[in-house]
N, C-alpha and C positions, 0 to 999 in steps of 0.2 A: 673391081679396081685392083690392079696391077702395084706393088709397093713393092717398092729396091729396097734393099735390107739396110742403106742408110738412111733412110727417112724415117721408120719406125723402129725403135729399140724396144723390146720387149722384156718387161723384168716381171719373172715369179718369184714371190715369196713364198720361201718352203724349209724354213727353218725352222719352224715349231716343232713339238714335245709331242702334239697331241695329245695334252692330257685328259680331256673328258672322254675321245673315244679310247683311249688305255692300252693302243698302240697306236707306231707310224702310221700315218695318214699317208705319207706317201707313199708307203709299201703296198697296199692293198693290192689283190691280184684284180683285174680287170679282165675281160675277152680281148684288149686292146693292150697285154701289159700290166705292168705295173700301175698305178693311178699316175704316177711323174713323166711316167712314160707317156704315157694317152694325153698328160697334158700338153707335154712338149707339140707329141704329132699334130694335136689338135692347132697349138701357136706357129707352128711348120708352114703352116696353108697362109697364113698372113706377114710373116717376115723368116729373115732365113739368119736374123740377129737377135737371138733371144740370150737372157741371165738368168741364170736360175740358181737360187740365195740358197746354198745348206746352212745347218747347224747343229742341231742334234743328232743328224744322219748325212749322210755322204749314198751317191749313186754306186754301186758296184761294178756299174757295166759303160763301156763308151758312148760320150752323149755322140747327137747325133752332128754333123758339118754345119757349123755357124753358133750350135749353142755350148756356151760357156758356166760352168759354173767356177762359180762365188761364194767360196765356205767364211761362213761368219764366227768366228770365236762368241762373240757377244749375244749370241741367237738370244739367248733369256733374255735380252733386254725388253724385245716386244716386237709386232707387225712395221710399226715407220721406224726403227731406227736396221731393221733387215730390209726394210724398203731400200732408205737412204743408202746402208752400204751395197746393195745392188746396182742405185743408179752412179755412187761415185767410182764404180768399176766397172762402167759399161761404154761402151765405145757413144759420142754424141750424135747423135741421130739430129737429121735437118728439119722433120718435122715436127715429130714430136716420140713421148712414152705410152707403153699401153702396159698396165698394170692386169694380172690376172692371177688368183687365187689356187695357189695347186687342187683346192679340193672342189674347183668346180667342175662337174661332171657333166654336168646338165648342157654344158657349152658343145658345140660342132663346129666343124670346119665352115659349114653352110653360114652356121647363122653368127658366128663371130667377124665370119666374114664381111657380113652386112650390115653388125654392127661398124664397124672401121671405117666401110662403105659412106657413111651416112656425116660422118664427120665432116666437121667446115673447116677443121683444122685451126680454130681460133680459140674456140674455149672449151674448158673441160668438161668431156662428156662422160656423164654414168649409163649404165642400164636403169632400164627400168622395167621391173618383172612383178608387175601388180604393187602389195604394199613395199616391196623392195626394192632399193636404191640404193648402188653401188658397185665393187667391181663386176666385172672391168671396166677399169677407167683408161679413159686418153687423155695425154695433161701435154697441151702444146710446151714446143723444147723449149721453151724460153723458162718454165715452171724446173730446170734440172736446180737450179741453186734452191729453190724452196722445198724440191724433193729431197735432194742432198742434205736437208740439216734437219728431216724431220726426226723426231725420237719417240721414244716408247712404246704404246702397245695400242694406241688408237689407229693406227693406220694414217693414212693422208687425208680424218675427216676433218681437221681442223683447217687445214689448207683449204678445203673443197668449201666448207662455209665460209672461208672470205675471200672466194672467189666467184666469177661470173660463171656458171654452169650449163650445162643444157644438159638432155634426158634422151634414152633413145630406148625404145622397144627391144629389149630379149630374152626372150623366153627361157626359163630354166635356169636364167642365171643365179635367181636364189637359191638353188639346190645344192647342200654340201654335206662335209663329213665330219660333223664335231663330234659325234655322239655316237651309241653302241645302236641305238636307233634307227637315225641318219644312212648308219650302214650296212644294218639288214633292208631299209628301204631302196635301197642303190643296187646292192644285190639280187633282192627278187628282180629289179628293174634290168638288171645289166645280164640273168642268167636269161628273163625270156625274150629278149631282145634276140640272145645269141641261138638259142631253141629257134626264133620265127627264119633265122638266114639259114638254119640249117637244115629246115622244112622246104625253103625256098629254095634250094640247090639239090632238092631232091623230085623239084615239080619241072 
């Protein structure tokens, strides 16, 4: 499915500190970049109108045509009130928001894709990655004033429980980078990913 970059507005939250993995989470190098980087490319494939919320850090380099960042003074306040200042500075999209976590890695062009795909575009939809549920979410555009006033550090789950929901299959989407853990697991993942392409261009 085909999306105009006014239909969908894409807002990452990537303000945080990172403080359990004890640096930037969105510095990390990737095969792909930076992780901010890889994420943007990754939202690229689904709209060409994406926000992307600093706070603690700032990008160094030119985003890419259509994405905008949104540096937040307030970032310590928490996840939904960098949400809200993403959406009250983001152009209004006609159908709806797609929320997506800078440190999900586990995401692709393919399957994010088909997440979006799968929308009825009437009620908000999570992933759903086995015991996991949650971003990315798509929150029809009529939800910007309830996005727009969320605060603190819960994210939009207070919203999402007193709303009508639905669930969609994607895989990997609970994989992320809180932890010193988290990111030697992403690294084995992300160094023999790049070893199998570079076996592959030598068959």
């Amino acid at each position: 499915m085909q999306i105009n970059s006014n239909e969908l507005q894409i807002v990452i939250p990537a303000a945080g500190s990172s403080t359990r993995l004890g640096s930037p989470k969105q510095l990390v190098n990737t095969q792909a970049g930076l992780l901010w980087q890889r994420t943007i490319d990754v939202c690229l494939a689904i709209s060409r109108s994406i926000t992307i919320v600093t706070g603690s850090w700032r990008p160094s380099s030119v985003l890419p045509n259509g994405v905008i960042e949104c540096h937040f003074p307030r970032w310590s306040e928490g996840m939904g009130s960098s949400i809200a200042y993403g959406i009250q500075n983001s152009p209004t999209p006609t159908k709806g928001y797609l929320i997506v976590l800078i440190d999900q890695w586990g995401l692709t062009k393919e399957t994010l894709h088909e997440f979006v795909s799968a929308w009825n575009g009437e009620n908000i939809q999570l992933a759903n990655d086995g015991n996991y549920k949650g971003p990315p979410v798509l929150f029809p555009a009529h939800y910007q004033h309830h996005l727009s006033a969320l605060r603190g550090d819960e994210g939009a789950k207070s919203l999402i429980k007193q709303s009508t929901s639905t669930e969609q299959i994607l895989g990997n989407a609970a994989l992320d980078l809180d932890t010193p853990a988290d990111l030697k697991f992403f690294q084995q993942i992300d160094n023999a990913k790049n070893k199998k392409e570079q076996e592959h261009d030598f068959t």
